[in-house]
C-alpha positions as CSV (number, residue, x, y, z in Angstrom):
1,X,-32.3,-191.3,-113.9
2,X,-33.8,-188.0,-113.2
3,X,-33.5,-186.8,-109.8
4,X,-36.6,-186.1,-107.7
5,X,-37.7,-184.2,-104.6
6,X,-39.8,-185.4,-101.9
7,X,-41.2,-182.4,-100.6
8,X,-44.4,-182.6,-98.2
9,X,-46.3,-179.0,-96.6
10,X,-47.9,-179.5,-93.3
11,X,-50.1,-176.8,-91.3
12,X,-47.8,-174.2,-89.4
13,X,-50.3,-175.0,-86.6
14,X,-50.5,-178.8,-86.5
15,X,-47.1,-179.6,-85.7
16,X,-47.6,-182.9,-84.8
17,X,-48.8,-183.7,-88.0
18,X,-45.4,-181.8,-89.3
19,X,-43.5,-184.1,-86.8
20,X,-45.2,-187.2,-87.6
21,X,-44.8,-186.6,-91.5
22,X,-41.1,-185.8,-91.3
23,X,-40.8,-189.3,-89.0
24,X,-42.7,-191.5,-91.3
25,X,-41.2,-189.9,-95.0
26,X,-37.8,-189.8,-93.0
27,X,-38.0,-193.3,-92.8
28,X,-38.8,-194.2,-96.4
29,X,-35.3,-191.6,-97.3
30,X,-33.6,-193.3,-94.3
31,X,-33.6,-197.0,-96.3
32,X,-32.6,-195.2,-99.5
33,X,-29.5,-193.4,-97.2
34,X,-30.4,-190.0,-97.6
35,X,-29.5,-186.9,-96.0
36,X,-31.3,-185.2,-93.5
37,X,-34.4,-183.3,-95.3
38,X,-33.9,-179.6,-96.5
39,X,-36.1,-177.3,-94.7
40,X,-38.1,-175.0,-97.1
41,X,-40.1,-173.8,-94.2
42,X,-40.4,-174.5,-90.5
43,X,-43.1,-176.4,-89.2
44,X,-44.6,-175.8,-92.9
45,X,-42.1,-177.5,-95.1
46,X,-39.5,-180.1,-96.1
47,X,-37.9,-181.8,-98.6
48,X,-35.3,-185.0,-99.5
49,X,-34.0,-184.9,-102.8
50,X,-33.3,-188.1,-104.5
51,X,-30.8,-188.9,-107.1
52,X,-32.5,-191.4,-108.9
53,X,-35.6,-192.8,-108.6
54,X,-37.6,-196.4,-108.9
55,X,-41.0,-197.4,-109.6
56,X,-41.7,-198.1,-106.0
57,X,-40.6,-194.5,-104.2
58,X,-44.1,-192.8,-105.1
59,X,-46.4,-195.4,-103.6
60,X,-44.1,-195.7,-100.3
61,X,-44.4,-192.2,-99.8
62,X,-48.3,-192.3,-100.3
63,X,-48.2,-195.3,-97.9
64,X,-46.2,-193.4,-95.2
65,X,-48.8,-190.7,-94.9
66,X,-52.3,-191.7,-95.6
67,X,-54.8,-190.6,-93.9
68,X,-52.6,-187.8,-92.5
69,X,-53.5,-184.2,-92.7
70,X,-50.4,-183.2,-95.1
71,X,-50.0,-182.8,-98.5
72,X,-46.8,-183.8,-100.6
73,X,-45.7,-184.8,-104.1
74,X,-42.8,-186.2,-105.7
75,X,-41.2,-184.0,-108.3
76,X,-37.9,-183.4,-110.7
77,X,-35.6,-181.2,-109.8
78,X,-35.0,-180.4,-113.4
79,X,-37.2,-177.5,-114.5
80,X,-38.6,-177.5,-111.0
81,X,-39.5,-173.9,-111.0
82,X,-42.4,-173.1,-113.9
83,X,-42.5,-170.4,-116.0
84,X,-46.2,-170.8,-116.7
85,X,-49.1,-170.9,-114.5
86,X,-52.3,-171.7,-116.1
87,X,-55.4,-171.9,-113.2
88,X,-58.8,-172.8,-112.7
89,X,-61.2,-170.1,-111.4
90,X,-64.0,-171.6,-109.7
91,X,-63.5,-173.2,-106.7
92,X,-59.7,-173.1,-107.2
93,X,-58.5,-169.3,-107.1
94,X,-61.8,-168.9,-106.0
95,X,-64.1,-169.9,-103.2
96,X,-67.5,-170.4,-105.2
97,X,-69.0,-171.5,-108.3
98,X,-69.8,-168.7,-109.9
99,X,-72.8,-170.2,-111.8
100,X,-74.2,-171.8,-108.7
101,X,-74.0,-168.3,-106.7
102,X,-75.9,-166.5,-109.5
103,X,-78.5,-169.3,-109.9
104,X,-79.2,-168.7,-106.2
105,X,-80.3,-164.9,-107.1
106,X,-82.8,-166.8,-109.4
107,X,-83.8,-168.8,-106.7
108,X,-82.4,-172.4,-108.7
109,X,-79.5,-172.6,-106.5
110,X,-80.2,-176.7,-106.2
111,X,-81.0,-177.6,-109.6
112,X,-78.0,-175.5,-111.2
113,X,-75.1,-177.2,-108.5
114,X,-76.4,-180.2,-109.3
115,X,-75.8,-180.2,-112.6
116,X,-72.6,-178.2,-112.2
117,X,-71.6,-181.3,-109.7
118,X,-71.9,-183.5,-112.5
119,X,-70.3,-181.7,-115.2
120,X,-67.1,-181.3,-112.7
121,X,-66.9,-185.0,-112.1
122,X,-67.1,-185.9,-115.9
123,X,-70.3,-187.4,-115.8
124,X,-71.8,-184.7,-118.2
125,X,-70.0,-183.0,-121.0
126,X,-69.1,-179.3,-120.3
127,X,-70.6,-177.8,-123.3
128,X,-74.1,-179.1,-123.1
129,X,-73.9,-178.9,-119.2
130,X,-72.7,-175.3,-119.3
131,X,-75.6,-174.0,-122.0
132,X,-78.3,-175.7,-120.2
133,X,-77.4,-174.1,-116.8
134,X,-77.3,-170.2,-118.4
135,X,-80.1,-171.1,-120.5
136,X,-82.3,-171.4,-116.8
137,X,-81.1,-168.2,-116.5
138,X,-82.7,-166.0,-118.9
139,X,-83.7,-163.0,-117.6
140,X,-81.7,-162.8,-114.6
141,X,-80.8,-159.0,-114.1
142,X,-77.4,-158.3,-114.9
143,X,-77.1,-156.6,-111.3
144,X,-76.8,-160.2,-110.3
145,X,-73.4,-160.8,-111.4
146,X,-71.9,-157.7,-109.3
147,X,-74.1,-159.0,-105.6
148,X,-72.0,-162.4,-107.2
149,X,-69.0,-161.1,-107.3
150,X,-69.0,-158.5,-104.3
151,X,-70.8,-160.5,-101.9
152,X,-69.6,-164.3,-102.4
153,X,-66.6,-164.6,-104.2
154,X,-63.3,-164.7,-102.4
155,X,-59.7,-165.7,-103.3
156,X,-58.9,-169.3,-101.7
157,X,-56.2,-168.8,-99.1
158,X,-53.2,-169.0,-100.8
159,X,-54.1,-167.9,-104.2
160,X,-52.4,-164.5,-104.2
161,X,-49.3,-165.3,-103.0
162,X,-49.4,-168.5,-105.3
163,X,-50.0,-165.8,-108.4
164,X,-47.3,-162.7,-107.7
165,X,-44.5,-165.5,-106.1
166,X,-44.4,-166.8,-109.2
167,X,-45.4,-163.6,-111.5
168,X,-42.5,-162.3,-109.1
169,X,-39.8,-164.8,-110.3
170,X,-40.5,-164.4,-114.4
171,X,-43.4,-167.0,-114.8
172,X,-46.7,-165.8,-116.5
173,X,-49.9,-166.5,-114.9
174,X,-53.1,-166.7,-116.8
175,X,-56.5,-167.3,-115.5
176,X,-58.3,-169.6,-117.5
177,X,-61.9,-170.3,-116.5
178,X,-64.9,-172.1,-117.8
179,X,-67.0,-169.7,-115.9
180,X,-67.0,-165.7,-117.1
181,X,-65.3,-163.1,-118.3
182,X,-67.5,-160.8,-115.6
183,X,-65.8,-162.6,-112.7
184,X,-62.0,-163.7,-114.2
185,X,-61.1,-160.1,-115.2
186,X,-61.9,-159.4,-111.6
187,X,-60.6,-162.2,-110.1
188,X,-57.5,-161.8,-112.3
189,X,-56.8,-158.4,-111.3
190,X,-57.5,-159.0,-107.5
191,X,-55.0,-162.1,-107.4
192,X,-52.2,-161.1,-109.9
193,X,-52.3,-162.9,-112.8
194,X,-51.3,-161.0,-115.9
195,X,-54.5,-161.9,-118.4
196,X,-57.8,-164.4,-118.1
197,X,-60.0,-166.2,-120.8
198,X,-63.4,-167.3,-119.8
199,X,-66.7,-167.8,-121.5
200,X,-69.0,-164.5,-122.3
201,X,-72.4,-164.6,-121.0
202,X,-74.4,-162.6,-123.2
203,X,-77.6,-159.8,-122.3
204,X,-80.0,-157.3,-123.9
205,X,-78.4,-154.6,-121.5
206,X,-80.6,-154.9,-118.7
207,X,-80.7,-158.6,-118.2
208,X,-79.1,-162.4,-119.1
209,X,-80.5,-163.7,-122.4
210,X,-80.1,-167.3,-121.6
211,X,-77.3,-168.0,-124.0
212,X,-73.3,-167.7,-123.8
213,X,-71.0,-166.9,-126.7
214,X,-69.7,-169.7,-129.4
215,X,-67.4,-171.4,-129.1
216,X,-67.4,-172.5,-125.5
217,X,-64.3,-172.6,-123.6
218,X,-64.3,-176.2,-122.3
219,X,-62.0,-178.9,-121.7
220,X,-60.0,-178.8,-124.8
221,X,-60.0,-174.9,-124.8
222,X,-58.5,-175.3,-121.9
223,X,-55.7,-176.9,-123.2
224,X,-55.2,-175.1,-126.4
225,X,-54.7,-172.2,-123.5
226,X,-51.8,-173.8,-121.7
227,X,-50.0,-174.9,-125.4
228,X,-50.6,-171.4,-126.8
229,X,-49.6,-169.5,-123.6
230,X,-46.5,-171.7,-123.3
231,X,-45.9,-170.8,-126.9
232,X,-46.3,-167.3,-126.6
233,X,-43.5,-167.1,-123.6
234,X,-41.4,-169.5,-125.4
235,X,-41.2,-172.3,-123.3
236,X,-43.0,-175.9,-123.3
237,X,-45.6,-177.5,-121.6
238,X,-43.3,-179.4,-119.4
239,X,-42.4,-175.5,-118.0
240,X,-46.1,-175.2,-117.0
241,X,-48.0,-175.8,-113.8
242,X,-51.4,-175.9,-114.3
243,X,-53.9,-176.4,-111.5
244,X,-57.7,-177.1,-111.0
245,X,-60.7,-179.2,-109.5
246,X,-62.9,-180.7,-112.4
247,X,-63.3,-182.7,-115.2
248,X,-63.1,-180.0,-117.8
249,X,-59.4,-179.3,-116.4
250,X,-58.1,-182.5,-116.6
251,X,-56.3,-182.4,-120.4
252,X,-54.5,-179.3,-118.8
253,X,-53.6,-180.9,-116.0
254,X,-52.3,-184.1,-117.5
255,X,-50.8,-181.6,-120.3
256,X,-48.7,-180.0,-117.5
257,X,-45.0,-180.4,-116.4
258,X,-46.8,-180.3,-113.0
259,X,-50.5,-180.9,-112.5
260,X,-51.7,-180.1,-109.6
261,X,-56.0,-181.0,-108.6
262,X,-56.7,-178.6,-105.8
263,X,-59.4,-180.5,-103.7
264,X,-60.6,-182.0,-107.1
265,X,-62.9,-184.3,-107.8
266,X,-61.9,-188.2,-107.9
267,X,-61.5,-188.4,-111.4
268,X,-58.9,-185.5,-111.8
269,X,-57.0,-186.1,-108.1
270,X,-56.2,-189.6,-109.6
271,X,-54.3,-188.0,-112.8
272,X,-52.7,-185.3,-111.7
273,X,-48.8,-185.6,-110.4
274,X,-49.5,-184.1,-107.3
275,X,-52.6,-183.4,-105.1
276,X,-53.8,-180.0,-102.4
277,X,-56.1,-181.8,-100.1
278,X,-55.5,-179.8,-96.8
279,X,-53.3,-177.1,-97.5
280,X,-53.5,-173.8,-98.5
281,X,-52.3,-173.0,-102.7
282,X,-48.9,-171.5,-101.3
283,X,-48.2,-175.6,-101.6
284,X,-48.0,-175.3,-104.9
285,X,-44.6,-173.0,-104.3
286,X,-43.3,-175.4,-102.0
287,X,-43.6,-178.2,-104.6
288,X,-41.4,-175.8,-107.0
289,X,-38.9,-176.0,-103.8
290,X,-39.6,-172.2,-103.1
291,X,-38.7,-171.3,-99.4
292,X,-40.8,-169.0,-97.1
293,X,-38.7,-166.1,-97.1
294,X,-39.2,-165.9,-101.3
295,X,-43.0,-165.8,-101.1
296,X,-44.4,-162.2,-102.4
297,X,-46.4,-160.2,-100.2
């Protein structure tokens, strides 16, 4: 069978919750006669690795620490390392919703997050969803989208270091985003990644004409992105990590040699391999088994 690491990324801070982690996953590797964990970080990081694995190893170590403030995930060894990184914008790389922050310069905040709420939890289909929210915002001056950008969005903690580590070690990142080219260009440049796609909104040059460019980058877009980027670098999807929160990122996800849902909604935390609840995005490296000391500045 395929050898797998245990790896699990506590808070530098909470050390008791690192202490209590390495005691409680310790014991699951103790009755399987393991070797003392490898140390990818201290007080961040650890990791078993297991020569072979049964059906029964991932839901002991999701026994061992629930309900604790740590994040782990059980991964092969082989091909550990990704050469692709395909990420979600909004409230992954980023902080915000994009969509919601400019709906709040229309004064719709609340009816437009809503919706956007929905959409992200599958409840709506993206297409519709996203047309009817820019559609409430015809008219909106285009000034708008830079107050957006310069005075709400933020890259998640993490985020850079997640993007250049990995640009750093051969791995193309791409930013690929059901929100706007306006914002993922930006955001793209700030964090590192090496080219976006995202949805057009389109304008009469002084303001937002309600309607966004055909066809919509949705769900499936989204994974036409990571199979065509993986193409174009010559590698498969099983060499990709790709990483986000909603519905609309879940066939990417899935799609993925790891999928990683980043605080994600219900539907797409249960799918994906591995899960960032509490942690920053540099978890994401230590999942790949990267140590400290190879993170990029």
């Amino acid at each position: 069978m395929t050898a797998h690491a245990l790896v699990f990324v506590a808070s530098p801070e909470d050390k008791p919750a690192y202490r209590e982690a390495l005691l409680m996953l310790g014991r699951v590797a103790l009755n399987r006669k393991l070797p003392p964990p490898d140390v990818l970080s201290g007080w961040e990081s650890a990791q078993w690795i297991y020569e072979s694995v049964d059906g029964e190893l991932r839901q002991e170590a999701a026994a061992a620490v629930a309900e604790m403030p740590i994040d782990w995930a059980l991964v092969p060894v082989e091909g550990r390392r990704k050469k692709l990184l395909v990420a979600d914008m909004d409230s992954t790389i980023i902080n915000v919703e994009c969509l919601d922050e400019l709906a709040d310069f229309a004064g719709i905040k609340a009816e437009i997050a809503a919706i956007t709420e929905r959409a992200m939890r599958g409840e709506l289909e993206f297409e519709p969803a996203l047309r009817e929210r820019v559609g409430k915002l015809k008219g909106l001056a285009l000034d708008a989208l830079r107050k957006t950008y310069d005075e709400r969005v933020r890259l998640n903690p993490g985020a850079a270091t997640l993007v250049k580590t990995m640009a750093a070690h051969g791995a193309r990142c791409v930013l690929v985003s059901g929100g706007f080219t306006f914002f993922t260009s930006r955001v793209a440049k700030d964090a590192g990644f090496h080219a976006d796609r995202a949805n057009v909104l389109l304008d009469d040059g002084a303001a937002l004409t309600g309607a966004v460019q055909e066809p919509i980058l949705g769900r499936a877009a989204k994974l036409e992105a990571l199979s065509s980027e993986a193409s174009a670098v010559g590698v498969g999807e099983s060499d990709a990590l790709a990483i986000g929160d909603g519905a609309n990122d879940l066939d990417m996800i899935k799609a993925a040699g790891l999928g990683v849902a980043y605080r994600a909604k219900p539907l797409v935390a249960a799918e994906a391999d591995a899960k960032i609840s509490y942690m920053s995005l540099e978890a994401a490296l230590f999942f790949q088994g990267y140590r400290r000391a190879e993170f990029a500045a």
